[in-house]
Every structure is written in structure tokens, then in C-alpha cells.
N, C-alpha and C positions, 0 to 999 in steps of 0.2 A: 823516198816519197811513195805514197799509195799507187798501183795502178789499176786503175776502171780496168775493171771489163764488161763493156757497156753492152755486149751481146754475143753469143755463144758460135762457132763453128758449127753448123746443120749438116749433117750426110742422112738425109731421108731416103729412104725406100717403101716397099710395099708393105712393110709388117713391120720395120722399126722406123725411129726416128733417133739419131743420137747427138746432142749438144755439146761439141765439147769448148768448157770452158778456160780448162789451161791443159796442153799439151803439146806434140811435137807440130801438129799443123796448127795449131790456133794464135799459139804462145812462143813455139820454137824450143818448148823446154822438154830436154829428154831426161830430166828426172823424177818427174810427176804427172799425170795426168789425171783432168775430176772434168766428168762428164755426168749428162743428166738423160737417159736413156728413157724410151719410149715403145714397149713391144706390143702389140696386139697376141689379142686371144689365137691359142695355138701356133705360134713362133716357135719357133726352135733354131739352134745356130751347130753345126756341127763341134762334135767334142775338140778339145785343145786339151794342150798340154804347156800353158805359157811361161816365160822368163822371167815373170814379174809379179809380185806380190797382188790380190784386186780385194780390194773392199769393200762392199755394194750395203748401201743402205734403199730400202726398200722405204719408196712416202707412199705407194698406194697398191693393190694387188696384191697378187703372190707372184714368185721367181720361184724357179723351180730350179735346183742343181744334181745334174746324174754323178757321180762320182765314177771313177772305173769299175769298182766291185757291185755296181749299178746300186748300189745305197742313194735316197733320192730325201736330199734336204731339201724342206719347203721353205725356205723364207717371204712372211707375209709382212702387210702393213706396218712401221716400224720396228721394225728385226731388221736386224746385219747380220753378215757373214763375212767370214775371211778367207779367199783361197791361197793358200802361200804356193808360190813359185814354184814350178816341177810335180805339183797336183794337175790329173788328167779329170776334167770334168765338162761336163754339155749342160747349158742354159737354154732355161725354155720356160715359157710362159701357157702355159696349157687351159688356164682357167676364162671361164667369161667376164670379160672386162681386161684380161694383161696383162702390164707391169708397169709401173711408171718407180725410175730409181736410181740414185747415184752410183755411180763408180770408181771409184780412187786406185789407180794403179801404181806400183813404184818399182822401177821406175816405169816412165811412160809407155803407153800401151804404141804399137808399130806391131802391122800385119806379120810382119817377119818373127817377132816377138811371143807372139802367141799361138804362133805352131797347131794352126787349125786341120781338122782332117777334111780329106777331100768331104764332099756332102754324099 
């Protein structure tokens, strides 16, 4: 049988907002998660190094991704990107206006998972 998901998980803050639709807090599933993310102009999140595949489709702005070798993909208005597991990279949204964007992790994203660095 289908199941609704009649409204998303919110963790707002001051420069993101992020939706998550199905994952380990919304849904209790630890092998998926698709959220719908919301960063403001000038955001940035310290670099990771996470366990888990991300897939990010970009619906409005640009996303910025640093890589380790500081190589810096832009992904704008519909463009995706793919970071596979065990890739060190930093998200940031530096343009005016943000990012507004999904994210599909696999398996699900969990703080412990995505091995942030101190800020």
C-alpha cells in the first residue's frame, strides 16, 4: 500500500532549513534518505568526508562543492551532482539568493555518517 507523506521533518536554523522527507528521523529508514534543503546566501557547512553516496538536484540557485584538491563545482538550476562515499568535500552556497535542493543519500544521512570537521 502507498504511504503519504503528508509533511516533511523541519530542523531550521539560521542560514539553512532542511526537509527531510524520508530518513532515519522522519521515516526510521536507514537506507535512504531525500530531503529538500534550503541554504541562504553565503552558507557554508564545514568539509566531510561521508559514508554514504549524496545526490543533490539543484531546483533553484547555485550549490557550490570544494573538493579536497580545492577543485570547486558549481552546480546551478537544474544540474545534479553525485558525491560517492569516501569523497572529502564542503557545501556552500555563496551566491545572492542560495540554494534551494534535494538530496538523496544512500544509505541514509546520520551526523555520525558524514564525518564533519570541526568548523
Amino acid at each position: 500500500m502507498p504511504r503519504l507523506i503528508s509533511a516533511p521533518t523541519r530542523f531550521p536554523d539560521e542560514t539553512m532549513t532542511i526537509s527531510e522527507f524520508f530518513g532515519r528521523i522522519s521515516t526510521g529508514s536507514t537506507q535512504i534518505s531525500i530531503a529538500r534543503l534550503t541554504s541562504a546566501a553565503g552558507w557554508s557547512e564545514p568539509a566531510q568526508c561521508p559514508e554514504f553516496d549524496e545526490f543533490t538536484l539543484v531546483l533553484k540557485g547555485a550549490l557550490y562543492l570544494t573538493s579536497e584538491d580545492g577543485n570547486v563545482t558549481i552546480v546551478r538550476e537544474n544540474q545534479a551532482v553525485l558525491v560517492p562515499a569516501g569523497e572529502r568535500v564542503q557545501y556552500s552556497s555563496p551566491e545572492t539568493g542560495g540554494a534551494d535542493y534535494v538530496a538523496v543519500c544512500l544509505p541514509a544521512f546520520a551526523p555520525e555518517l558524514s564525518h564533519r570537521e570541526p568548523a
